[in-house]
ROLUMTOR-220219 format. One line per 3 residues: number of its first residue (from 1); for each residue x, y, z of C-alpha. Coordinates in pm, whole numbers, m for minus. Example, Ala and Ser with C-alpha at 12.3 -4.5 7.8 and 13.67 -1.06 7.14 Angstrom:
2
1) 1230 m450 780 ~ 1367 m106 714;
END
This chain:
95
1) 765 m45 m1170 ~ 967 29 m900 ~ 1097 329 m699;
4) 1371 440 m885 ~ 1170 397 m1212 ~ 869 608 m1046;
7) 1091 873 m954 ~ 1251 862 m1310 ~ 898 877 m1482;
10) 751 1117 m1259 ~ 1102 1389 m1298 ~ 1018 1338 m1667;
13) 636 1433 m1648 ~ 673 1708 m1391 ~ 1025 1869 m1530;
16) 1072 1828 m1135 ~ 1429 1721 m993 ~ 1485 1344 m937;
19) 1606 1479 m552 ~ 1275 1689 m570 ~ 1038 1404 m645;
22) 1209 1145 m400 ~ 1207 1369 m111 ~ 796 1428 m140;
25) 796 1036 m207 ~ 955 955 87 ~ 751 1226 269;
28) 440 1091 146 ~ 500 749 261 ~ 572 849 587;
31) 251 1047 655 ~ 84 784 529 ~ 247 523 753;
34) 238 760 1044 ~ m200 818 989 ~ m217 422 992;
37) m48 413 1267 ~ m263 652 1467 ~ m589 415 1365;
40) m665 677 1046 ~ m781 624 751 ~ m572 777 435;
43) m829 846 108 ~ m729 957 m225 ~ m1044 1041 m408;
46) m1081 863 m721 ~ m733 670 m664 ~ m801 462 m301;
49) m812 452 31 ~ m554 266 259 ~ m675 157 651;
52) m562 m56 916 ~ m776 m396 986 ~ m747 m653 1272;
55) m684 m1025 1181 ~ m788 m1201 1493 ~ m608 m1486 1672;
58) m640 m1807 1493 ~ m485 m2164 1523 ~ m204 m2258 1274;
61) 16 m2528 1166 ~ 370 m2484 1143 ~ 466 m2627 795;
64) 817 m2771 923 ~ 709 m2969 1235 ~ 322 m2996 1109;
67) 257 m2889 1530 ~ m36 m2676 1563 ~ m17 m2354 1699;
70) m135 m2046 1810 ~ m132 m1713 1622 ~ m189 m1398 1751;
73) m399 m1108 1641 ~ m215 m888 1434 ~ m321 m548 1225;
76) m253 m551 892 ~ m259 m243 615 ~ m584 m285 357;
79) m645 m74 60 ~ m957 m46 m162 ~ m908 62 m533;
82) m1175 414 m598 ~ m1384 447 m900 ~ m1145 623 m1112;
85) m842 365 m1073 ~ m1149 64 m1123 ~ m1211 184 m1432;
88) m846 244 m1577 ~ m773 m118 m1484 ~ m1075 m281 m1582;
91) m997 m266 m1979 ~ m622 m458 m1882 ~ m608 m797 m2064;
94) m402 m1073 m1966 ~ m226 m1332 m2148;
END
């Protein structure tokens, strides 16, 4: 799914405008962004929590010249699944 079909399937549950639903989308996104970016952590209970994490400085290989080099630390955005979204995805099947 992607954000046009979210807005269209979340205007049809809610009876809310599609302009209604994509302006507290894009709102929500940003506040979430903009509590990462402050070091925060975001939690929706039962759904997940999103939070920033540190990948430290490492040595790589660059895949075109096969040199090694140097990376540097970077944060990166990490979310844990809660209970309640666990448990609707557990029962998926694959294949």
């Amino acid at each position: 799914m992607n954000k046009s079909e979210l807005i269209n399937s979340l205007s049809e549950e809610t009876q809310f405008s599609k302009k209604d639903i994509t302006r507290v989308l894009d709102s929500l996104t940003r506040i979430i962004e903009r509590t990462l970016k402050k070091g925060e952590k975001v939690s929706l209970t039962g759904f997940g929590s999103w939070w920033i994490s540190c990948r430290p400085a490492r040595k790589g290989i660059n895949p075109a010249t096969k040199q090694r080099i140097d990376l540097p630390a970077v944060s990166v955005p990490r979310f844990k699944a809660g209970k309640n979204l666990r448990e609707v995805v557990r029962t998926v099947k694959f294949g």
